[in-house]
N, C-alpha and C positions, 0 to 999 in steps of 0.2 A: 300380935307380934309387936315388942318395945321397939321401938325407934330410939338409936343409942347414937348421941351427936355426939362430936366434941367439940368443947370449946374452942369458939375463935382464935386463932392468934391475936392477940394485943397488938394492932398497928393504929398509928395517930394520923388519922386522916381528918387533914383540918375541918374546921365548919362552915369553913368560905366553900369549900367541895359540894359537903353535902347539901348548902344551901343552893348552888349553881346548876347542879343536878337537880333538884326538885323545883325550881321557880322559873327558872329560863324559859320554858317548852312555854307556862302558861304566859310568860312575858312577851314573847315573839308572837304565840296565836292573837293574843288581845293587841298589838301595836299593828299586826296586818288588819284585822275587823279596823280600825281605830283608822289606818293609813287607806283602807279601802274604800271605807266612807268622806276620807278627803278627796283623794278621786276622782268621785265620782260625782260629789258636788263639786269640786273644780271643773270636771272636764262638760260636763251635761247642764247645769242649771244656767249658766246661760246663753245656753243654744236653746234650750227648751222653751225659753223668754219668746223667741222669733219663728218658731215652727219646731219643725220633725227634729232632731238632734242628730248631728251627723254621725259617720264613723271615726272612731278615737284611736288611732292606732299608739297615738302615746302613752295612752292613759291604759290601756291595754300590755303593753310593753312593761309599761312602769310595774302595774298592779303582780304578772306574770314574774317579774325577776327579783320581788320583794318576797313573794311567797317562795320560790328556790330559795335563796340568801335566809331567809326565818327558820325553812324544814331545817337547809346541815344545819344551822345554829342550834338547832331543838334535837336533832339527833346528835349532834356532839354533845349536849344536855345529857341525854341519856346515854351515850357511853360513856362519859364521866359515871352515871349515877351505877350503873352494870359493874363498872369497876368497882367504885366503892362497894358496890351487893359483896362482889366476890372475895374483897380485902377482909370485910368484917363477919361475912358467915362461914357458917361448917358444913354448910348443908350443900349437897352436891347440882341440885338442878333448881332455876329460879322457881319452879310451878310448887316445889318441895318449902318453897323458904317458909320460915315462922315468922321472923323478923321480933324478936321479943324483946331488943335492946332500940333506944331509943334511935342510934345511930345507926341503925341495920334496918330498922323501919322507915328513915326518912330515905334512905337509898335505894330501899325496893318502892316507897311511895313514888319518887325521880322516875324510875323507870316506867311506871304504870300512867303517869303524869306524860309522862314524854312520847308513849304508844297513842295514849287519849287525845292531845293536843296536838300532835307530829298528823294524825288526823282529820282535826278540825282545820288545820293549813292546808292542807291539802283538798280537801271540801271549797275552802275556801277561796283558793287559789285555782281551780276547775273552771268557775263558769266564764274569767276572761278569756280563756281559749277558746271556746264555742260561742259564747253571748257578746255582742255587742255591749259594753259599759254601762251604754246610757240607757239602752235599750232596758238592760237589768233593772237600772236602780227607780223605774218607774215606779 
């Protein structure tokens, strides 16, 4: 059975778009990794200096409201990039897309980018809720 699409409608969806949809999600995952490791050498290396390292409720706090403020950031990544999918294809459900034009590929990549990463935030932002900071970064 042929699969008969039609062409997209021609809408100009700039490349400031499609670029903020695809690079955001990995931008935000790597500044939490990046913001997580300062942290935790601020809050722990020098308590570790003088014995056991206490509890950090700041650096826990901190670490906690950077990872929410990163995820919306990365999921507003990806419904920027869901829009763009659906301005430039014809195809009716994302699991269907081809993506065969340059600009309909970097908008379905955004959104795969933003499920992948919208994840690793979220992995990553998990263990100051249950683990002690410092206790972690031994």
């Amino acid at each position: 059975m042929a699969m008969s699409t039609s062409p997209a409608p021609q809408t100009s969806i700039s490349p400031r778009k499609l670029w903020f949809g695809l690079v955001t999600s990995a931008i935000a995952w790597t500044a939490l990794g990046c913001l997580d490791i300062v942290v935790n050498w601020r809050a722990c290396t020098h308590q570790e200096d003088f014995g056991v390292a206490g509890p950090n409720p700041a650096g826990r706090l901190a670490i906690g409201l950077l990872a929410v403020a990163l995820l919306a950031i990365s999921v507003w990544s990806g419904i920027v990039s869901y829009r763009n999918w659906r301005l430039l294809s014809a195809q009716k459900t994302f699991l269907e897309s081809q993506a065969v034009e340059r600009r309909e590929f970097m908008a379905v990549l955004g959104v795969i980018v933003t499920i992948t990463m919208g994840m690793g935030i979220i992995w990553l932002g998990l263990p100051p809720l249950f683990l002690d900071i410092c206790w972690r970064a031994k």
